[in-house]
C-alpha positions in Angstrom: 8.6 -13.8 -6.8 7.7 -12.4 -3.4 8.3 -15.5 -1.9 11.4 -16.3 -3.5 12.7 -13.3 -2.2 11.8 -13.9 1.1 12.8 -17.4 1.0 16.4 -16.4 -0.3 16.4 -13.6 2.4 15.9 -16.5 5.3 18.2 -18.8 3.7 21.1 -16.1 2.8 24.5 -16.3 5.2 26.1 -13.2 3.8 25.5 -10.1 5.6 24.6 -7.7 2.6 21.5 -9.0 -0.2 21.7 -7.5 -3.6 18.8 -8.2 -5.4 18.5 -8.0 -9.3 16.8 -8.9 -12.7 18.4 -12.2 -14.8 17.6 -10.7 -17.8 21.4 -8.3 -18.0 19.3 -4.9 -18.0 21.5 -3.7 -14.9 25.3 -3.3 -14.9 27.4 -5.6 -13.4 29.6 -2.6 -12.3 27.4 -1.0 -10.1 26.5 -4.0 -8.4 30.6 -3.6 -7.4 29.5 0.0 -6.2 27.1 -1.2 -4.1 28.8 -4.0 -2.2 31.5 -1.4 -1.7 29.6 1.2 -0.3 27.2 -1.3 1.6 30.7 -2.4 3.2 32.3 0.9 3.4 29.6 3.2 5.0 27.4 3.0 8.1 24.3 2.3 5.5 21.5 0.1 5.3 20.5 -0.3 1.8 21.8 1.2 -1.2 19.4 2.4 -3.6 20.3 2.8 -7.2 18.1 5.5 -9.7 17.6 5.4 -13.7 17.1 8.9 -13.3 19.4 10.5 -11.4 22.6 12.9 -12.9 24.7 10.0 -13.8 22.9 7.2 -14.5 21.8 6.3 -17.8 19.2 4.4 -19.6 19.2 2.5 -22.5 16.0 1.8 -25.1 13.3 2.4 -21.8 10.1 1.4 -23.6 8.2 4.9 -23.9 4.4 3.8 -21.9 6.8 2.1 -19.9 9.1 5.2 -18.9 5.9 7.5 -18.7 3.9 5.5 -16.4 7.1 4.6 -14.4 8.0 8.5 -14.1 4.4 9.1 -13.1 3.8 6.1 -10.4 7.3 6.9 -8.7 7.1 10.7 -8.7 3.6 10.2 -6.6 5.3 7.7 -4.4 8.2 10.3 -3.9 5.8 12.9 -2.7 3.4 10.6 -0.4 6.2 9.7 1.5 8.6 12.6 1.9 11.3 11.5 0.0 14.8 12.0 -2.1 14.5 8.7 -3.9 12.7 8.6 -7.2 13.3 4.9 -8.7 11.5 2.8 -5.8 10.1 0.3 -8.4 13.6 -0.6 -9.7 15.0 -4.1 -8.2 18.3 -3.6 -8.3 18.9 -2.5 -4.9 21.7 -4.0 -2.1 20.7 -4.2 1.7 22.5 -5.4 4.9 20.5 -8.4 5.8 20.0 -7.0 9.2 17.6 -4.4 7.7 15.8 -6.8 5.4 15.1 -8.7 8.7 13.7 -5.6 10.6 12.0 -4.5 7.3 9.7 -8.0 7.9 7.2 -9.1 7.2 7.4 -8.4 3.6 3.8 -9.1 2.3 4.3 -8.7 -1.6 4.5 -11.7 -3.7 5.2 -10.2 -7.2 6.9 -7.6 -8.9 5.7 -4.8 -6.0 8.1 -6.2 -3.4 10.5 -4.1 -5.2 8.8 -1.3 -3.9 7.7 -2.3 -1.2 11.0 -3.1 0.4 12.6 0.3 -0.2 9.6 1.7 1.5 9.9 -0.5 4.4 13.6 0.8 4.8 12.6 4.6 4.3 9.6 4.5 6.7 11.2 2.9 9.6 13.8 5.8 9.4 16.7 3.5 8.2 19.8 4.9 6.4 20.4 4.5 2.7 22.3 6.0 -0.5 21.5 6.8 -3.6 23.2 6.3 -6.1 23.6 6.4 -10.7 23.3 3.4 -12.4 23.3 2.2 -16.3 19.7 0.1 -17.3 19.2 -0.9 -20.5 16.3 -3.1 -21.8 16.3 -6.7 -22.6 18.6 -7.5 -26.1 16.5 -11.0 -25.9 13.4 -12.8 -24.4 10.3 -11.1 -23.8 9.6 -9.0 -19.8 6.5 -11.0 -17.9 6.4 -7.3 -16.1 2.5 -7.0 -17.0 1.3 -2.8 -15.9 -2.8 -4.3 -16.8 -2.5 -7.7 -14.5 0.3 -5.3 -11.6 -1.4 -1.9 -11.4 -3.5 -3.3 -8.4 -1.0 -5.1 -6.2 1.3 -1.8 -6.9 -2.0 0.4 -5.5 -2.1 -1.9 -2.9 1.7 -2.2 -1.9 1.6 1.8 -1.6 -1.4 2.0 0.2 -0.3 -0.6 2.8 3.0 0.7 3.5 1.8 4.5 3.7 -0.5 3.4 6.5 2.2 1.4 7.8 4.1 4.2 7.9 1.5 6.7 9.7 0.8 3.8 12.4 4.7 3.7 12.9 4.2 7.2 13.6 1.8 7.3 15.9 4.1 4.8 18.4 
């Protein structure tokens, strides 16, 4: 997936990426918020969150919610910041930051955390903003927590002490 991503990032002409799951759990109408704010506003990236007032979220499977809640709370606090739905995908950013946000190192479901990170630790600008989720009416998620725990670990760790080095220069 990682390399999709970056792949689709090199070989995109447009100047704003949205990037989002196939499998109809986000709303096509906030993907119409995005690209209008993304145009509209002197942004970066805009950020959508299950769990802001607004949003809304549809048959979340319960371990699921739990351990997302838990993982993205801890993120929130290591790195200082307002957002609280980094693992989502659905997400819209100007190319030109996905280009300074590079290299992105992730090659599975933690580049969707890993790129907000990127964008929030090299001090870019970005909105948050409500969306609707709701869970897959058909086929079965290959999100696996057992088999992605690690690379997420991982995907934190490395961009916290990318972050702190950014600091330092």
């Amino acid at each position: 997936m990682g390399g999709a991503i970056n792949l689709g990032i090199d070989k995109s002409t447009g100047e704003a990426i949205c990037i989002m799951m196939a499998d109809l759990s986000d709303d096509i109408t906030d993907l119409k918020k995005y690209y209008e704010l993304i145009q509209e506003k002197e942004i970066d990236a805009v950020f959508g969150s299950r769990f802001v007032t607004g949003s809304s979220t549809i048959k979340y499977p319960i371990k699921k919610l739990i351990l997302n809640r838990i993982f993205n709370y801890i993120t929130k606090i290591i790195f200082l910041s307002d957002y609280n739905d980094f693992t989502n995908a659905f997400k819209i950013y100007k190319k030109e930051a996905l280009i300074k946000s590079m290299p992105l190192i992730s090659e599975d479901f933690n580049i969707f955390l890993e790129m907000p990170l990127k964008i929030i630790s090299r001090k870019m600008n970005y909105k948050i903003i409500p969306i609707k989720w709701q869970n897959r009416k058909d086929g079965k998620a290959k999100f696996n927590i057992k088999e992605l725990k690690s690379k997420y670990l991982f995907t934190l760790i490395y961009c916290f002490l990318e972050k702190v080095l950014l600091k330092k220069h």
